[in-house]
C-alpha positions in Angstrom: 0.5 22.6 -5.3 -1.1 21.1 -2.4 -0.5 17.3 -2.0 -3.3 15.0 -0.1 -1.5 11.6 1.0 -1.6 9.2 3.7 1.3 6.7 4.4 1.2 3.5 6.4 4.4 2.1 7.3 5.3 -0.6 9.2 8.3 -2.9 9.9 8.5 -7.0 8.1 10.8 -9.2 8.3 13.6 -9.9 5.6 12.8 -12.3 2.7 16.0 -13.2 1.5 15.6 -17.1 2.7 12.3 -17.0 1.0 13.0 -15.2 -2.3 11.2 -18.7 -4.1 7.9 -17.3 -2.6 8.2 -13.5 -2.1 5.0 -13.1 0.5 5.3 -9.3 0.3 4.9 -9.3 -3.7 1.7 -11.2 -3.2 0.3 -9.2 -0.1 1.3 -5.8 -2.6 -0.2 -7.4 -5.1 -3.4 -8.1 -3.1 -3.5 -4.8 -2.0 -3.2 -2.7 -4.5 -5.2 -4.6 -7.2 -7.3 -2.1 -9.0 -9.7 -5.0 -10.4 -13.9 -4.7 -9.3 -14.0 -6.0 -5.5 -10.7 -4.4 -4.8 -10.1 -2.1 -2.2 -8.9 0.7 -4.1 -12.2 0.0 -6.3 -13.9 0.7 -3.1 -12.2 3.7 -1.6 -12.7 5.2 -5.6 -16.4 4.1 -4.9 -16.8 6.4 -1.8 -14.5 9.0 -3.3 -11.5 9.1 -1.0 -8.5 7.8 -3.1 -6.9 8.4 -6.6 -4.5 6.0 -6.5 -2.6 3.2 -4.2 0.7 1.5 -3.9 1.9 -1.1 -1.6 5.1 -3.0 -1.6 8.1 -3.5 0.9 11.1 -1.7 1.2 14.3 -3.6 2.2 16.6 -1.4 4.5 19.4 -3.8 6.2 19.7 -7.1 7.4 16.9 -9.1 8.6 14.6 -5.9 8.4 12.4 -4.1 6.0 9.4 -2.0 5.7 6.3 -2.8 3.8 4.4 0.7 3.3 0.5 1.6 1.9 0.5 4.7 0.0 -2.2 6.7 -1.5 -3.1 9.7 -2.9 -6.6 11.4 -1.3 -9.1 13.1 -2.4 -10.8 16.1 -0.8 -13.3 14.2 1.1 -10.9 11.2 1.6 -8.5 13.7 3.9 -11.8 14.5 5.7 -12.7 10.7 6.9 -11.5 9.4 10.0 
């Protein structure tokens, strides 16, 4: 089965002190909305993506990653 992805991963800072706000839940959130105006609604548009998830990912103290994941199309691994 051949599998068409493209990750984006880059470092953010721990939330634990601000766990009333939780900035990477809205920034996921804003990101991978699926709503018109979107920009998975656009990237579906052009016919690159079939789906996109963003969120962070704690991994010790004080640091964390907050990744953009999606799943490609055929024409979407062509664009550069």
């Amino acid at each position: 089965m051949d599998t068409r992805s493209l990750e984006i991963t880059f470092t953010y800072p721990d939330e634990e002190e601000l766990f009333m706000y939780q900035p990477s839940r809205y920034c996921s959130h804003l990101i991978g909305h699926e709503g018109p105006g979107s920009i998975l609604a656009l990237l579906r548009r052009k016919g690159w993506v079939h789906s996109l998830v963003a969120g962070s990912e704690p991994t010790c103290n004080d640091a964390a990653f907050f990744k953009i994941s999606t799943k490609l199309t055929e024409d979407g691994l062509g664009e550069r």
